[in-house]
C-alpha positions, 0 to 999 in steps of 0.5 A: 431559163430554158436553155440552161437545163441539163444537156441533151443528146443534140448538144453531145452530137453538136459539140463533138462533130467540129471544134475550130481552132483558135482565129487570127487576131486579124479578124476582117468584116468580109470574114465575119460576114462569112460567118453571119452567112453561114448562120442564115444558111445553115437556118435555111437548109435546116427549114428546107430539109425538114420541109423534105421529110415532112412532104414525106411523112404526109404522102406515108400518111396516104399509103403512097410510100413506106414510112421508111422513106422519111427516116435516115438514110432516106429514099425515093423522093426525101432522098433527091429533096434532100441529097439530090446531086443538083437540086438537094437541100444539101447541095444548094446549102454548100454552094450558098455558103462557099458563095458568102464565104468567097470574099474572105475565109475565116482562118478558123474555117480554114477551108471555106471550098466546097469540100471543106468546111461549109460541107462539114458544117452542113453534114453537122447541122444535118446530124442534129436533124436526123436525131430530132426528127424521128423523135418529133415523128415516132408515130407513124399515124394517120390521124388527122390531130396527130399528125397536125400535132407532129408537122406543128412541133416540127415546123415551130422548132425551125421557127425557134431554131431560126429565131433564136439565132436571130438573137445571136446574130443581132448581138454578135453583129453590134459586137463586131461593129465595136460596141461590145465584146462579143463575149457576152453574145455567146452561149450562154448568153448575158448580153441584157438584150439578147437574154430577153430576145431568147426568152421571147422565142422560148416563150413563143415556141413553148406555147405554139407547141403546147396549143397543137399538142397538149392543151385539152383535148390533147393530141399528142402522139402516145410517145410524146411520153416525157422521155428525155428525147420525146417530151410531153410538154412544149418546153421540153421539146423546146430544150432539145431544139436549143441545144442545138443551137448553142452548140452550133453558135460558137463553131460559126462564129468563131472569129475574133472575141474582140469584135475588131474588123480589119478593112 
């Protein structure tokens, strides 16, 4: 399976930025709902901020704004699409999340405010996006087949990453109604259903990326060059996406392995 190739830099930023403490035994269905949440969210901010950078990267296409505005730390108008005080990806995320939360906090969140833990969640998952991105993006190129090949990589990894946590999320949602342990939903997983559903989207995305990039005639950027972090095959960059997302899965869903609720 792809997910259990070697490690990549995003599993490392992934799993070193935030470690949960241990949860109560007490576990409630508000707060897994909480978490479920915060899951969906963190897909959706993940979709948003790299529809930001994109919009960018085109505009930079058309000479309007310097590349350097599409790449970390951002500027002119990636900056306010992204960190806009209001309006901003990130802010939007935070307060959708300290939204789902409000009801119940997952004691292993421990601090489910704007300033606790959906913001530090938010700043991970945005790590994991500036590591990525600029690798999906490393020519700066305004040819019509490149860049369409750099926009379809990257809108398909957003698909992936969304799709793969769906698999997650449907497991681990059968878990905590009592039907199984929620164990064998985590990555890696061996929960029969959720093992197919995985390889489903792996095998999707592998192809997505494969026909816009490198099926004959090949429109890969040149630094598509087979380095660990700029793949020249659609399962690689599958792989870099995923490792994000199997670091992420047990920091979100962080509550009770038995799948208990208590009302």
């Amino acid at each position: 399976m792809l997910r259990m190739l070697p490690y990549t830099l995003m599993g490392v930023v992934a799993a070193g930025l935030l470690q949960s403490p241990v949860a109560s035994a007490q576990f409630t269905k508000d707060e897994f709902k909480c978490e479920l949440g915060t899951d969906k969210l963190l897909d959706k901010f993940t979709q948003a901020k790299v529809k930001c950078i994109l919009k960018c990267e085109d505009t930079a296409r058309k000479g309007d704004v310097p590349f350097s505005n599409c790449e970390p730390p951002y500027a002119g108008l990636a900056a306010a699409c992204i960190s806009g005080a209001e309006k901003g990806a990130e802010a939007k995320a935070v307060a959708a999340i300290v939204k789902a939360c409000s009801k119940d906090c997952p004691e292993c969140y421990g601090d489910c405010s704007a300033t606790g833990y959906p913001s530090t969640r938010v700043l991970n998952t945005e790590a994991k996006i500036d590591l990525l991105v600029p690798q999906v993006a490393c020519e700066h190129t305004a040819d019509k087949a490149k860049a369409k090949c750099i926009n379809s990589t990257a809108k398909t990894l957003v698909k992936f990453v969304q799709s793969k946590d769906k698999c997650y999320e449907k497991c681990l949602t059968t878990a905590y109604k009592g039907s199984l342990s929620s164990l064998p939903c985590m990555p890696p997983a061996t929960q029969p259903d959720t093992v197919a559903c995985i390889a489903k989207v792996e095998g999707k995305a592998t192809a997505a990326i494969n026909n816009a990039c490198f099926v004959p005639p090949a429109n890969a950027p040149t630094c598509y060059d087979g380095s660990p972090l700029r793949p020249n095959t659609g399962a690689g960059w599958v792989v870099l996406a995923e490792a994000s997302v199997d670091a992420g899965v047990p920091a979100i869903f962080c509550g009770s392995p038995g799948g208990a609720f208590v009302e």
